[in-house]
C-alpha positions in Angstrom: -131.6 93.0 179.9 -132.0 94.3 183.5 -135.2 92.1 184.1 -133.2 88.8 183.1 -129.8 90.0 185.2 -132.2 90.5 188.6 -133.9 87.4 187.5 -130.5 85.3 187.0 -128.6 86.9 189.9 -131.6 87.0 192.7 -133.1 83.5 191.8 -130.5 81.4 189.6 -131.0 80.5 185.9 -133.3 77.3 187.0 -136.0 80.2 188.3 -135.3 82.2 184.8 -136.5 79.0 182.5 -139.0 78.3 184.8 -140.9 81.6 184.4 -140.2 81.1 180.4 -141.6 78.4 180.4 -144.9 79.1 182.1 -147.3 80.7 179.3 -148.9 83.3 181.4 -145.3 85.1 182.8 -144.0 84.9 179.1 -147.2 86.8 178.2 -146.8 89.1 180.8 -143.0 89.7 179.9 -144.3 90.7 176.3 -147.2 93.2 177.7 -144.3 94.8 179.5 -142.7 95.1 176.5 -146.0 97.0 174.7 -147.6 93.3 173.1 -150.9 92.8 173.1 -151.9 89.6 174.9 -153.5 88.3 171.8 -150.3 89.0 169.2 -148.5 86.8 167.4 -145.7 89.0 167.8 -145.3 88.5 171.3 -143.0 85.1 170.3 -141.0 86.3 167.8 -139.9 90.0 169.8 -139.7 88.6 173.7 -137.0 85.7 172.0 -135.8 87.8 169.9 -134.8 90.4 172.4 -133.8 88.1 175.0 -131.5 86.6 172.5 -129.7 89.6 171.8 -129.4 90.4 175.5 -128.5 87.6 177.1 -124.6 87.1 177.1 -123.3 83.3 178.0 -120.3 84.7 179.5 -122.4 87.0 181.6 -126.0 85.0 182.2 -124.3 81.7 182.3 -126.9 81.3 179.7 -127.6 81.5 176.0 -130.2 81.5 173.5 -130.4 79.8 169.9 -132.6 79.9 167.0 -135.6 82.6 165.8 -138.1 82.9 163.2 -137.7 81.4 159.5 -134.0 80.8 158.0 -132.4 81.8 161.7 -134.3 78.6 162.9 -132.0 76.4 160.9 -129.0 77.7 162.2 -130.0 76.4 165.8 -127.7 73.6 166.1 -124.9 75.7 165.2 -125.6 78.4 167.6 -126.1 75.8 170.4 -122.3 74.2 169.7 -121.3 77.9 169.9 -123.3 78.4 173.1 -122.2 75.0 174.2 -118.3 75.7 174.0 -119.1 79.2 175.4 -120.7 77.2 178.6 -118.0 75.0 178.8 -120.0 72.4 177.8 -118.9 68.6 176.5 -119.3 67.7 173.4 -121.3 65.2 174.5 -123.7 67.2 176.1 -123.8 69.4 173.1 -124.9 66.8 171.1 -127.7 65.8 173.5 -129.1 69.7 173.4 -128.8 69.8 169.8 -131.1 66.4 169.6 -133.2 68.1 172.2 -133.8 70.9 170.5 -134.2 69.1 166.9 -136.8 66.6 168.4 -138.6 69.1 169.8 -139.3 70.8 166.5 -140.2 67.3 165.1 -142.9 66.3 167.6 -144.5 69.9 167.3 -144.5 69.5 163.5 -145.3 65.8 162.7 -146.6 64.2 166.2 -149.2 66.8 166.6 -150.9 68.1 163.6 -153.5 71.2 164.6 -152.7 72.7 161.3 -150.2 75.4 162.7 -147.0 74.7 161.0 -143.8 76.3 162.9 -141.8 78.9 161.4 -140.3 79.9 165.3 -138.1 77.9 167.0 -136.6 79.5 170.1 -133.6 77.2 172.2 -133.0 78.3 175.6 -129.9 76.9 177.9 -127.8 77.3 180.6 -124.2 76.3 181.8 -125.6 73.5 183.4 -127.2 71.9 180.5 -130.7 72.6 181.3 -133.0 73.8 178.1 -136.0 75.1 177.5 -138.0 75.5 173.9 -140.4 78.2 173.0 -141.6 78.0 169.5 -144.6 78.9 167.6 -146.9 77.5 164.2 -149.2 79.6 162.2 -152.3 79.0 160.4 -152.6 80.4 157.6 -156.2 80.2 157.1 -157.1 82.4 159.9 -154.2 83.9 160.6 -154.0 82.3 164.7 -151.2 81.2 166.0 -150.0 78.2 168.4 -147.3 78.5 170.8 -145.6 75.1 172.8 -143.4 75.6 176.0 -140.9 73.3 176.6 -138.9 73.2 180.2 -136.1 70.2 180.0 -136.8 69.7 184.1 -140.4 68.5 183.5 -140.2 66.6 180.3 -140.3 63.0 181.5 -140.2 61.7 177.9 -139.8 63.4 174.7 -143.1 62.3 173.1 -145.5 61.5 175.5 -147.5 65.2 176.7 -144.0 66.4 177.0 -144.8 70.7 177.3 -145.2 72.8 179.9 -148.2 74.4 178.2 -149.6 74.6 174.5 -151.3 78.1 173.9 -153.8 79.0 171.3 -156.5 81.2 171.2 -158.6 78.7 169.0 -159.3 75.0 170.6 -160.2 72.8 167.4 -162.6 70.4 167.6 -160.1 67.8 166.6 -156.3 67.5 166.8 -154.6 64.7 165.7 -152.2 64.2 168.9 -149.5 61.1 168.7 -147.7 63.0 172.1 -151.3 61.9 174.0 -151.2 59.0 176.5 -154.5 58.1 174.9 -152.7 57.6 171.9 -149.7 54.4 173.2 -151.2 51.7 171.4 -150.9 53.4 168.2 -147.3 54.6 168.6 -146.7 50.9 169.2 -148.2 49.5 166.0 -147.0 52.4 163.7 -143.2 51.1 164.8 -144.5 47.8 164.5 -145.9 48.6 161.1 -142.6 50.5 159.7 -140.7 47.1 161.1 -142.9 44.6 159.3 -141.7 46.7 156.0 -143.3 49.2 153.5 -144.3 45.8 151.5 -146.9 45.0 154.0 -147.7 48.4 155.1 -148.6 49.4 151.5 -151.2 46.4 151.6 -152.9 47.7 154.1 -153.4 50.8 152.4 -154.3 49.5 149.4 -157.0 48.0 151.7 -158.3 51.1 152.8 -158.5 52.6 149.0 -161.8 52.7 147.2 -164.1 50.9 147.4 -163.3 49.6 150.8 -163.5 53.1 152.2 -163.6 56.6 150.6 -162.6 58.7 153.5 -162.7 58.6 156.9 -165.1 61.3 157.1 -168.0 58.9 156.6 -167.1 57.1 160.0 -167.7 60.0 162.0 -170.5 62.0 163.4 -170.3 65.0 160.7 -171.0 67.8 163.5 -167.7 66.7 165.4 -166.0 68.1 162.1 -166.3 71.9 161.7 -163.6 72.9 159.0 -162.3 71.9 155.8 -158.9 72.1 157.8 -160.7 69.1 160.0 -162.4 67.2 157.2 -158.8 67.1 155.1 -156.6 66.2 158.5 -158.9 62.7 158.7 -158.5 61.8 155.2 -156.1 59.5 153.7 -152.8 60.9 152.9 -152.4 60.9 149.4 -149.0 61.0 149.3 -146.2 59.3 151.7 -142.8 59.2 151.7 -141.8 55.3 150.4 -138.1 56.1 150.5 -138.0 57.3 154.2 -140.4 54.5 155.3 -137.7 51.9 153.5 -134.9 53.8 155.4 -137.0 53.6 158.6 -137.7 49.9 158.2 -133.4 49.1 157.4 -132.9 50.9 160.7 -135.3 49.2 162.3 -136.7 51.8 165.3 -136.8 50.3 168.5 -139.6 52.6 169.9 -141.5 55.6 168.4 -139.5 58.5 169.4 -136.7 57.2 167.1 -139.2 56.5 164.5 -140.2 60.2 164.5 -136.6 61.2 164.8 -135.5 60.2 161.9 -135.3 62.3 158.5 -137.9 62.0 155.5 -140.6 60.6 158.7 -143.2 64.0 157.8 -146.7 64.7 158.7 -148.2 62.5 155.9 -146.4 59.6 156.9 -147.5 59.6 160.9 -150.6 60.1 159.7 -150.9 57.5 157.7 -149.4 55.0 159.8 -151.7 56.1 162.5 -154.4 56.1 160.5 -154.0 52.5 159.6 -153.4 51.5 163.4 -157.5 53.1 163.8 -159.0 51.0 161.0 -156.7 47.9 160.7 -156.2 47.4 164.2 -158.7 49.3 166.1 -156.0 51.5 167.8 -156.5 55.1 167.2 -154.6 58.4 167.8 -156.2 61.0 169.8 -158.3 63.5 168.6 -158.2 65.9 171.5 -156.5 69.3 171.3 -153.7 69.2 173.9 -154.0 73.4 174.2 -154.9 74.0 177.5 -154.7 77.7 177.8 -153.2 93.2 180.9 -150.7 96.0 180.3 -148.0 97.6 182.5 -147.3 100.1 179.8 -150.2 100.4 177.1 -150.1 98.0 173.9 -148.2 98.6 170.3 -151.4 98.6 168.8 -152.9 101.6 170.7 -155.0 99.2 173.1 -155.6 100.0 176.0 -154.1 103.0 175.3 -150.3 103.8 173.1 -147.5 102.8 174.8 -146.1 105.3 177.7 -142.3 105.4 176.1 -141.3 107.4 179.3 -142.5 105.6 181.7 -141.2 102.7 180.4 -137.5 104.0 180.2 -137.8 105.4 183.9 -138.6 102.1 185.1 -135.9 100.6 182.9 -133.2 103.7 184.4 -134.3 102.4 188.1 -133.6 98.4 187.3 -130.4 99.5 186.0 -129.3 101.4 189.0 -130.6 99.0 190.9 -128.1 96.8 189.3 -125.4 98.6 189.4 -125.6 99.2 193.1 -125.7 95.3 193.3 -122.8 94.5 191.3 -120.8 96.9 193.8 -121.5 94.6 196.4 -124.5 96.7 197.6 -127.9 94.6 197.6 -129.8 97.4 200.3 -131.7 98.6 197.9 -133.0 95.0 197.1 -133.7 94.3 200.2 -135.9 97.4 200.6 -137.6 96.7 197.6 -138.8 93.3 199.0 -139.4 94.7 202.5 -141.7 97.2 200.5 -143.5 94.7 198.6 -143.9 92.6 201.7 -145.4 95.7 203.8 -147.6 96.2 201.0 -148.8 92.9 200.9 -149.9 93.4 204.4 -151.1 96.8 204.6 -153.3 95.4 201.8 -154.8 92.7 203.9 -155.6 95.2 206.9 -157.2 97.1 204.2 -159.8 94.3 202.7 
């Protein structure tokens, strides 16, 4: 808690998202708090914590969502957050979209094989959000995490993070959010427009013996799992009765295409799928992921947390504060012209 008040009160909630949002200070936040840099744990705790910490009525911020069934109670929590903000009701309903989208282009638009099971909502009395949230593979037990800063995204689903992190880069990822891939988020809306009638002709031509699987079209040493080989087959199965839905609502670009219910994995998939071989468009196939201890690490590595160091340092921040909140900010001012002598003295020294 004392780390977010300085934060918030020295440098504004704007600053406070921004360092959330960048992968390496949220990593750092979670050494701080005895995490590994490699744990999968670090999402979960760090939002979890901050969650319970962070008061709307005294942050002039508030966090929603969390790990399994809490995720599903996000757009709930936001309207609560929301009305504790003083937030419209239209503006509600524009984070809770945010935050559902979000979820849906980390799910279905980019398929790594690291479905979510964390979904973290960030936002302020201001309306700014940020999303943290995190997919697992349960093959090798690795996890992918996607930031989300609501000042950056330009448009919801095209490269819309501040940073994917994973420590395994696949060979292949099917990625609809890509640049590279605009031409086929074209034709997949065009496709669901022209009806599932026509789209399911193009399937059937695609079926045996026209082509088995896609894997035969490829170079085989680009593919290097079964995970890879299975997310460029055929989907087996799509969703007929969403795709009918989709095509009586007729979407007028992809992002409402992807927003709407029933439109899963399998479905994207196929419909980009047939873009590649039909119409020579194809999705990407590059992995968008691009990317040590102030107090030891919960597993013992470096060395087992230091418990008393860390609740000294916690005792000073909260003096610290509490001399602030009287009106007092001396001692932050001698804290920076510390840091700033030390800087230099440092300099003289190299």
């Amino acid at each position: 808690m004392e780390i977010v008040t300085i934060i918030v009160d020295e440098y504004g909630r704007d600053e406070f998202l921004r360092r959330i949002s960048n992968p390496y200070w949220f990593q750092a936040l979670g050494c701080v708090l005895g995490y590994d840099w490699h744990s999968s744990g670090v999402t979960t705790v760090i939002t979890g914590v901050l969650k319970s910490v962070i008061k709307p009525e005294e942050h002039g911020l508030g966090v929603a969502g969390g790990k399994g069934r809490t995720s599903r109670r996000t757009p709930e929590e936001i309207e609560g957050i929301g009305v504790k903000l003083g937030l419209s009701d239209a503006k509600i309903q524009s984070l809770k979209y945010s935050s559902r989208i979000s979820a849906k282009v980390d799910n279905v638009a980019i398929q790594a094989g690291y479905p979510l099971y964390h979904h973290a909502f960030f936002v302020t009395e201001d309306g700014d959000w940020a999303v943290i949230q995190q997919g697992m593979n349960t093959k090798d037990r690795t996890a992918r995490r996607y930031h989300w800063l609501s000042k950056h995204v330009r448009n919801l689903i095209v490269e819309p993070h501040d940073a994917i992190v994973c420590n395994v880069v696949r060979g292949r990822v099917f990625d609809m959010t890509s640049r590279a891939s605009e031409e086929c988020r074209k034709i997949s809306t065009d496709l669901v427009n022209e009806g599932p009638v026509r789209f399911g002709r193009n399937l059937k031509s695609m079926r045996p013996t026209y082509q088995r699987t896609l894997r035969e079209w490829l170079e085989l040493e680009i593919v290097e799992s079964d995970y890879a080989v299975s997310f460029l087959n055929m989907p087996r199965r799509l969703n007929w009765k969403a795709l009918k839905r989709a095509y009586e609502i007729h979407p007028r670009n992809y992002e409402e295409l992807l927003s709407l219910r029933g439109i899963g994995p399998a479905t994207i998939r196929g419909l980009a799928l047939v873009s590649e071989i039909i119409y020579g468009q194809p999705p990407s196939w590059k992995d968008p992921a691009k990317y040590s201890f102030a107090y030891g690490g919960k597993d013992g590595v470096p060395y087992p947390v230091d418990r008393v160091a860390m609740e000294d340092s916690v005792r000073f921040l909260r003096e610290a504060i509490e001399q602030s909140k009287l009106g007092n900010k001396e001692k932050f001012t001698a804290l920076k012209k510390l840091k700033d002598f030390n800087r230099s003295y440092s300099h003289k020294e190299n």
